[in-house]
C-alpha positions in Angstrom: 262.5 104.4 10.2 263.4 104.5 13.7 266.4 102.8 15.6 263.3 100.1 17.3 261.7 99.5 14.5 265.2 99.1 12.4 265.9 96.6 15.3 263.1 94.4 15.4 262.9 94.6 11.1 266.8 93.0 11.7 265.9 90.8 14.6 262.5 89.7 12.2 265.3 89.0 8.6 267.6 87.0 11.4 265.0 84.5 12.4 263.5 84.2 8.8 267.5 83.9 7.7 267.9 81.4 10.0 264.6 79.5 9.5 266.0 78.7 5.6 269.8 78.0 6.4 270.3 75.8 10.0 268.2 73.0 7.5 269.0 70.0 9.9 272.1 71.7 11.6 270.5 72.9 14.5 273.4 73.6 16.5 273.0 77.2 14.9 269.5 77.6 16.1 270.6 76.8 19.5 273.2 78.9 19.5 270.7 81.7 18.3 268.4 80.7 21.3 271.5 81.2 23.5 272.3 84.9 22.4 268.9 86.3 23.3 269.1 84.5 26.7 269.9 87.1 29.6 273.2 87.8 31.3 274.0 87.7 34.8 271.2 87.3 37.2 271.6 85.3 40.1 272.9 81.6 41.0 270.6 79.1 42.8 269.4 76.1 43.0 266.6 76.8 45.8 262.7 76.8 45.4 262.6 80.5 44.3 264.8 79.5 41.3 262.8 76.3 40.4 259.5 78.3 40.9 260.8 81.3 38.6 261.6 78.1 35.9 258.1 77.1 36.0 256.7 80.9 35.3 259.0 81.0 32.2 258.0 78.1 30.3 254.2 78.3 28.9 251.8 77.3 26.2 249.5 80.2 24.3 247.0 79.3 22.2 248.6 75.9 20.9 252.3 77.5 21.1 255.1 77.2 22.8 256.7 80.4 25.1 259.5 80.9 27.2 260.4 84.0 28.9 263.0 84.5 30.7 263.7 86.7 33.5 267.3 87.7 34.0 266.9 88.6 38.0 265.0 85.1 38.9 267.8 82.6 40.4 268.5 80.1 38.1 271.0 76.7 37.7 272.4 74.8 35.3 269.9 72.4 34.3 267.1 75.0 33.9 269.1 77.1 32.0 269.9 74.4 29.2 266.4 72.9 29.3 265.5 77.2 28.6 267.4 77.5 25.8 266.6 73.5 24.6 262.6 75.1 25.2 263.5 78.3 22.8 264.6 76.0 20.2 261.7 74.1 19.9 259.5 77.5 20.4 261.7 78.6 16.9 260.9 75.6 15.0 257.3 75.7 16.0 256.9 79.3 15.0 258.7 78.1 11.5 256.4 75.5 11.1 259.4 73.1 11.2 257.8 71.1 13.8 254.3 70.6 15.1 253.5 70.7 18.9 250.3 69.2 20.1 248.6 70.6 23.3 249.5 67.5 24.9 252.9 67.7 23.7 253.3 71.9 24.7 251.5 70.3 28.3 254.1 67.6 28.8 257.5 70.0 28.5 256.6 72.2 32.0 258.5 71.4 35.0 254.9 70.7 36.5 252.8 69.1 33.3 250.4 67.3 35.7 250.4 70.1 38.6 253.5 68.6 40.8 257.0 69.0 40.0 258.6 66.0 38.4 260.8 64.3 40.1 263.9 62.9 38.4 263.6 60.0 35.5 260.0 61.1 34.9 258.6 62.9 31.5 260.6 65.3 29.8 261.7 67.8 32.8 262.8 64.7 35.1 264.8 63.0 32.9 266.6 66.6 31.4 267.0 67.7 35.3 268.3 64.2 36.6 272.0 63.0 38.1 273.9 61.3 35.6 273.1 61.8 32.2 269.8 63.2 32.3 269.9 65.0 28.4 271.1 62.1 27.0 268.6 59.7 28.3 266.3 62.0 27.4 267.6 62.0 23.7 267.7 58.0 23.9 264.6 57.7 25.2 263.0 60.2 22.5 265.6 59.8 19.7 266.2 63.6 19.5 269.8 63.4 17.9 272.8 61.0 19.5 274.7 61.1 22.5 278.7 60.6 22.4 281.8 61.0 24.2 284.5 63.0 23.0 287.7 63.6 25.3 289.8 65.1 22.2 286.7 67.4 21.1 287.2 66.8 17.5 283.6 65.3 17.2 282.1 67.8 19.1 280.9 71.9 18.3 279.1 74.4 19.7 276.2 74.2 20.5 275.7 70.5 21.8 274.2 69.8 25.1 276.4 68.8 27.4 276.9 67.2 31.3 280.2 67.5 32.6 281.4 65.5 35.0 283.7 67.1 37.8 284.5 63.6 39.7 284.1 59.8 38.2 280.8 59.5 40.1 278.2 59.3 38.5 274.6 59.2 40.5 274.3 60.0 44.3 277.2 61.4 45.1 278.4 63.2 41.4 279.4 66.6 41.0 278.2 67.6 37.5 277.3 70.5 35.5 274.7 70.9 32.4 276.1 73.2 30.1 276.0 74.0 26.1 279.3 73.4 24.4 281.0 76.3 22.9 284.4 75.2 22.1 288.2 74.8 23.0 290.4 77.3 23.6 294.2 76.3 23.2 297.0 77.0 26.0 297.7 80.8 25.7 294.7 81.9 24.2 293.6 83.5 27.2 297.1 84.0 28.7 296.0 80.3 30.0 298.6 78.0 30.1 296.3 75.1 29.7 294.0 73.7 26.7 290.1 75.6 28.2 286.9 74.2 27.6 284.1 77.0 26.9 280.7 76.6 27.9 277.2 78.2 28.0 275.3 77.6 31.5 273.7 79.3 34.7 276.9 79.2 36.6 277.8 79.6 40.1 278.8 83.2 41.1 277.5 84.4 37.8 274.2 83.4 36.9 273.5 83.0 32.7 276.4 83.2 30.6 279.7 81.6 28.8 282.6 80.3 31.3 285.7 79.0 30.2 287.8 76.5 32.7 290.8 74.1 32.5 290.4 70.8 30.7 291.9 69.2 33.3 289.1 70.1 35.8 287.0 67.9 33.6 286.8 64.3 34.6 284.0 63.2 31.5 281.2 64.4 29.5 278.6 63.1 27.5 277.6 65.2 24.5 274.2 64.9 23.4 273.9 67.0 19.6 270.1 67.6 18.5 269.3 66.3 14.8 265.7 65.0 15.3 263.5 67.9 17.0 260.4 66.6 15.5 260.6 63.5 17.3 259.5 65.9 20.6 256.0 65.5 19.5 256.3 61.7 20.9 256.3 63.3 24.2 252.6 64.1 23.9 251.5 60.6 21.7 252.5 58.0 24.5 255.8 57.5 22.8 257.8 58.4 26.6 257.5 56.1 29.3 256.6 57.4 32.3 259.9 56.9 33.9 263.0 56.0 33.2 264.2 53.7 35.7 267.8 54.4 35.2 267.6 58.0 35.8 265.2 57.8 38.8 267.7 55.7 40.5 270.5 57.5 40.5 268.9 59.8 42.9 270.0 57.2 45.6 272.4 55.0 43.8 276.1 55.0 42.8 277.0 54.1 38.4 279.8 54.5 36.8 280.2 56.2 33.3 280.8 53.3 30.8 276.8 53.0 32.6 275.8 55.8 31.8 277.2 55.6 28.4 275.3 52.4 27.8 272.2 53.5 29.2 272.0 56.4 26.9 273.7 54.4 24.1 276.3 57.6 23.9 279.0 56.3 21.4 283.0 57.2 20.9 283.9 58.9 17.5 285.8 56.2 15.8 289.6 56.3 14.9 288.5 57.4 11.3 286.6 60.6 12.4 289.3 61.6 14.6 291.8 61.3 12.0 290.1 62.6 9.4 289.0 65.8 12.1 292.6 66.1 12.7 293.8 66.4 9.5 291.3 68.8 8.6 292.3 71.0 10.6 
């Protein structure tokens, strides 16, 4: 057997591996999706890179296909909503969800030929200020949205929007990123507690970055458990807007809003506890 086809037979057992053990722990699976993501590239966040987005994403045949090109600019909420995209292309090929044509139509950046603007469908709400994943999730009831400033709820692999600054809306400065985890002071000869994340990031294009807790004002993680639920997308289930998320294009919130509006909880004092302890 050759070296290529010895690599694709182990690529082919990985996926089929995966498709019998993630079984409702899909945090794998994204985490999969990540890994064959490319490296590098370019950082941007002008019409080239939102143009090369719309190229990646397509429908064959009744299925679901992204393809991504590592030298097309790219940002941080088209990166996430790529690898969010790959995930739902796995569980289609598995057969572990179905995808209608309408449904497949309705997750481009352009389902109705014009870019969506922010709040609206699936790309609008995923690419809006504030907490544009988690109302998404809300809105769909893809999984649950939470908050988590001692990370002993969250794990890699959750979707995630940082929050640089307490704004939240016009004038934030956020990031959409995929969890990957904590490192502790002196892991990386840091002398601070890190917080690891996948993303297109500025100065680097796709891949993992690791930065100072501190630097992080709040997040809101949203953690897939209900991929199926997608289909409502395509069956009328989505409004056409949300009118939270549309807003915040020219209006100030806070965070405890944002939390409300995506009905993002606090792990109680029990899970923390019992997290603690376990460890």
């Amino acid at each position: 057997m050759t070296k290529i086809a010895m690599s694709r037979a182990f690529l082919l057992f990985t996926l089929s591996l995966a498709s019998r053990t993630y079984a409702g722990d899909y945090n794998a699976l994204i985490l999969q999706s990540i890994a064959e993501m490319p490296s590098g590239g370019v950082y941007n966040q002008d019409k080239a890179a939102s143009n090369a987005l719309t190229k990646s994403i397509t429908t064959r045949e009744g299925m679901l296909h992204v393809e991504v090109d590592a030298s097309a600019p790219s940002y941080c909420s088209g990166a996430t909503y790529q690898v969010f995209l790959k995930t739902l292309q796995k569980l289609q090929a598995d057969g572990n969800i179905e995808l209608s044509p309408a449904t497949a139509r309705s997750l481009g950046t352009r389902p109705e030929g014009s870019w969506l603007l922010d709040g609206h469908g699936v790309w609008g709400r995923w690419n809006a200020n504030g907490p544009g994943t988690a109302g998404l999730f809300s809105d769909l009831d893809l999984g649950y949205n939470f908050s988590d400033d001692s990370f002993v709820e969250a794990k890699p692999g959750d979707f995630l929007k940082i929050f640089w600054k307490e704004d939240v809306g016009k004038n934030e400065s956020g990031h959409s990123v995929i969890f990957m985890g904590v490192l502790p002071a002196g892991a990386r000869g840091s002398k601070v507690q890190e917080v690891c994340y996948w993303s297109s990031n500025s100065k680097m294009g796709y891949g993992k970055k690791c930065v100072p807790r501190s630097k992080m004002k709040n997040g809101i993680f949203s953690r897939l458990t209900k991929p199926e639920n997608i289909q409502g997308a395509g069956q009328g289930d989505l409004s056409d807007r949300n009118d939270y998320l549309a807003s915040l294009l020219k209006k100030e919130s806070s965070f405890k809003e944002a939390m409300s509006k995506t009905n993002a909880v606090v792990p109680n004092a029990t899970l923390k506890a019992n997290s603690q302890s376990a460890h």
